[in-house]
VMD Tcl script that draws the C-alpha trace (Angstrom):
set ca {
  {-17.08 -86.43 27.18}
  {-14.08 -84.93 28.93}
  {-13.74 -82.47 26.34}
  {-17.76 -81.10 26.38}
  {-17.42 -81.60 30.43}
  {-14.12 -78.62 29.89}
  {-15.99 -76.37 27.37}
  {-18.87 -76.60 29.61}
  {-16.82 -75.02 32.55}
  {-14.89 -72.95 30.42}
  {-18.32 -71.34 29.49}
  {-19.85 -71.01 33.05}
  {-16.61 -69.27 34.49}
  {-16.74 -66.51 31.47}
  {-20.63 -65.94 32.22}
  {-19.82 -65.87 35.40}
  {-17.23 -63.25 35.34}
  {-19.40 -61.14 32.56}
  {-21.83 -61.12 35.37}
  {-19.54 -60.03 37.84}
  {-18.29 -57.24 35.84}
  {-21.53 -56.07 35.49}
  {-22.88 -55.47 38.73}
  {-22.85 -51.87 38.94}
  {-25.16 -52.18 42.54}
  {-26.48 -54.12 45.22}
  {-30.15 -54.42 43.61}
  {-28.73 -57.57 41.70}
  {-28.60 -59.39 45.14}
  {-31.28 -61.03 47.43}
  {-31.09 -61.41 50.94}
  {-34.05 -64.52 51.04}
  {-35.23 -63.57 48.01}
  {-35.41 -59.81 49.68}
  {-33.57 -57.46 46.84}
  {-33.54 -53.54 46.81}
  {-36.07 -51.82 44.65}
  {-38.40 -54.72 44.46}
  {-41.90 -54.36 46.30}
  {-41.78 -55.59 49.98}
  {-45.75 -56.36 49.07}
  {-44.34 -59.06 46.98}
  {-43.10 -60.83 49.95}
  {-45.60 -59.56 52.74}
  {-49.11 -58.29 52.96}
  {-50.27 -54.73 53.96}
  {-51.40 -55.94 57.63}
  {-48.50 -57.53 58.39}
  {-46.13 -54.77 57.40}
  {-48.51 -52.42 59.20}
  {-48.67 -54.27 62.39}
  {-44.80 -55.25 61.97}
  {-42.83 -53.07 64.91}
  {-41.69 -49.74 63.45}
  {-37.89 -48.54 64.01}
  {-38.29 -45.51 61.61}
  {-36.51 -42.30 62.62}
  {-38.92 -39.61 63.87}
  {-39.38 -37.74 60.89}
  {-40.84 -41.14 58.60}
  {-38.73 -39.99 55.38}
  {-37.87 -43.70 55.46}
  {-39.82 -46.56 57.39}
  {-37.85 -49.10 58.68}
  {-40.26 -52.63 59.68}
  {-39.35 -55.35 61.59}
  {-40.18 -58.86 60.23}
  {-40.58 -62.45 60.68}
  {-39.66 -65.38 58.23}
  {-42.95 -67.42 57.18}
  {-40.74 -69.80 55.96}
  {-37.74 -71.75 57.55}
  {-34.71 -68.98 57.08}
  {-31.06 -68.26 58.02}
  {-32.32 -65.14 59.55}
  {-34.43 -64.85 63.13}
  {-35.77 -61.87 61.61}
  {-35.54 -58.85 58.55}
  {-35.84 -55.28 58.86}
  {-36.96 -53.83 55.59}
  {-37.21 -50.11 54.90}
  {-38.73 -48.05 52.35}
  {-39.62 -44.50 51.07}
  {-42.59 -43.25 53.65}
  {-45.16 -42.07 50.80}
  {-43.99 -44.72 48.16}
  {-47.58 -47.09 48.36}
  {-45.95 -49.55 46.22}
  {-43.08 -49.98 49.42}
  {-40.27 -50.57 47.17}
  {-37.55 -51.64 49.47}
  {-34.10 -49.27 49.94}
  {-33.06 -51.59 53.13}
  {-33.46 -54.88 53.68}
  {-31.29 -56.37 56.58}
  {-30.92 -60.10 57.85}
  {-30.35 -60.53 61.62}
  {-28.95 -63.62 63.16}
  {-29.21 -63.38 67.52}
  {-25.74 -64.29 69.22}
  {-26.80 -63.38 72.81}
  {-23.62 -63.48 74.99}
  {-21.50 -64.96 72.14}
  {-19.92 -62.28 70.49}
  {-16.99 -64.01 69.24}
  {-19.17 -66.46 67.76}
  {-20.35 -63.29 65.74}
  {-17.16 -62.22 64.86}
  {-16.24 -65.59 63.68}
  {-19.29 -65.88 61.14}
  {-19.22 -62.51 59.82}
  {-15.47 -62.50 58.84}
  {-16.86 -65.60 56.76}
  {-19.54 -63.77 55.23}
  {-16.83 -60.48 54.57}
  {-14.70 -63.52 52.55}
  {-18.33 -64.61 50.45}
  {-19.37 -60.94 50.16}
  {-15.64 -60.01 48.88}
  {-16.13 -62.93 46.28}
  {-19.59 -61.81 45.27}
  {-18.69 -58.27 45.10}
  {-14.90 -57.93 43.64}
  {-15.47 -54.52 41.96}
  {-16.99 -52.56 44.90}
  {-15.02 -50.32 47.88}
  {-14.40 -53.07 50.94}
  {-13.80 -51.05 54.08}
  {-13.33 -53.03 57.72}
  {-14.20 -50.65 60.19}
  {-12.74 -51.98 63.11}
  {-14.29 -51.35 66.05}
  {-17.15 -48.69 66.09}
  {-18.81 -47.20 69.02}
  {-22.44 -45.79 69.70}
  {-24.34 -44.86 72.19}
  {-25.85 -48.44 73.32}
  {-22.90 -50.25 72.51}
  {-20.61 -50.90 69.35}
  {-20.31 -52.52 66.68}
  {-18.06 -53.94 63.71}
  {-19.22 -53.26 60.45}
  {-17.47 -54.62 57.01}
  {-18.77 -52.63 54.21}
  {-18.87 -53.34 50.41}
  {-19.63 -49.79 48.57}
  {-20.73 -50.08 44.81}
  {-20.13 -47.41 42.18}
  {-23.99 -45.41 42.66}
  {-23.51 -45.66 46.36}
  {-25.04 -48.72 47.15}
  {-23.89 -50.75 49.65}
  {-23.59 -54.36 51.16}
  {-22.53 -54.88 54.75}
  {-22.22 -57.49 57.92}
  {-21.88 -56.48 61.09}
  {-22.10 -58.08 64.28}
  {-23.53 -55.46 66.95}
  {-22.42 -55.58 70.64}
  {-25.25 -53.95 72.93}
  {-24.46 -52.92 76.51}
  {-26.61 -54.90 78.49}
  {-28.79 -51.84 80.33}
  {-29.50 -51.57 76.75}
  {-32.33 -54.66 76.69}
  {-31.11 -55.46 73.42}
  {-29.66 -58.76 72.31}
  {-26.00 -58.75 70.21}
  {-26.60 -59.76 66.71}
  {-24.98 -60.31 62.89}
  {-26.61 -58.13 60.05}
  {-26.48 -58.73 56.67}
  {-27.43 -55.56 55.15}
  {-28.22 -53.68 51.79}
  {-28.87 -50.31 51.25}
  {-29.81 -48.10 48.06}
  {-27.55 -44.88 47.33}
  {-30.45 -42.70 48.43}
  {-31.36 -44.32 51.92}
  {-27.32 -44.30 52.64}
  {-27.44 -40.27 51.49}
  {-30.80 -40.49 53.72}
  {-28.82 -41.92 56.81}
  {-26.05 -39.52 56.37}
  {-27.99 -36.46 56.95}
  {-29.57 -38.78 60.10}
  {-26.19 -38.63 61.55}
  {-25.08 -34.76 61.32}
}
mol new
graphics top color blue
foreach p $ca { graphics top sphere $p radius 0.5 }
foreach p [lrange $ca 0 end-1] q [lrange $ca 1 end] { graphics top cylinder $p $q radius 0.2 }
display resetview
């Protein structure tokens, strides 16, 4: 028994690292079931993406939705975004927020956990912490995990000023190579 009970874990850690070595992007991960380049109509109907709040950039290259679990969740709420003219709405961003109004540290405390899980999960990709970064409502601390076709995982805990209205918050976030090249050119 001892020595099938041995074999047995011997056999899940090499599958396990096989896997690992094999995960060339970030569509191989879920956030609640969420993954990039999957249909967001498998998860929620037409209406309520079409009446979900809109945070797209002006010119709708990319529409970002805001979202609410139907089912009990980790996450208060999901922004998903996809490829304006794709019908089908496969997904390129799919983040899960967590509110920490006036508890920032708390933040900070939760997403260095995740950056340990996400390092674990993601051993072959780019990690960059960086630090403290500012914008114009605030700043924030993004941890990034960069895969080899320019995906990308990240958590983040955001820090709004308050005139900005907006509660601070943790994102876990995944992005396809093309939406990150998409919010580059956002940025110039």
């Amino acid at each position: 028994m001892r020595i099938m009970r041995i074999f047995l874990t011997i056999l899940f850690i090499l599958f396990y690292f096989q896997f690992q070595t094999k995960a060339d992007d970030v569509s191989e991960f879920e956030i609640d079931g969420l993954s990039i380049g999957e249909s967001a109509l498998s998860h929620f109907s037409e209406k309520e993406i079409f009446e979900a709040r809109d945070e797209s950039y002006k010119d709708k290259e990319f529409i970002t939705k805001t979202l609410f679990p139907k089912r009990p969740s980790s996450y208060e709420m999901y922004q998903i975004t996809y490829k304006g003219l794709d019908k089908k709405k496969k997904l390129h961003g799919i983040n899960g927020v967590i509110a920490f109004p006036k508890n920032i540290n708390e933040c900070k405390k939760l997403m260095k956990e995740i950056s340990s899980e996400l390092s674990a999960l993601f051993p072959f990709t780019e990690k960059k912490d960086w630090g403290k970064y500012d914008f114009s409502e605030g700043h924030y601390f993004p941890i990034t995990f960069t895969f080899k076709d320019n995906s990308r995982a990240m958590v983040a805990c955001y820090d709004w000023n308050k005139e900005s209205g907006v509660i601070d918050s943790l994102k876990l976030s995944l992005y396809s190579g093309d939406y990150r090249k998409y919010l580059a050119k956002q940025k110039q």
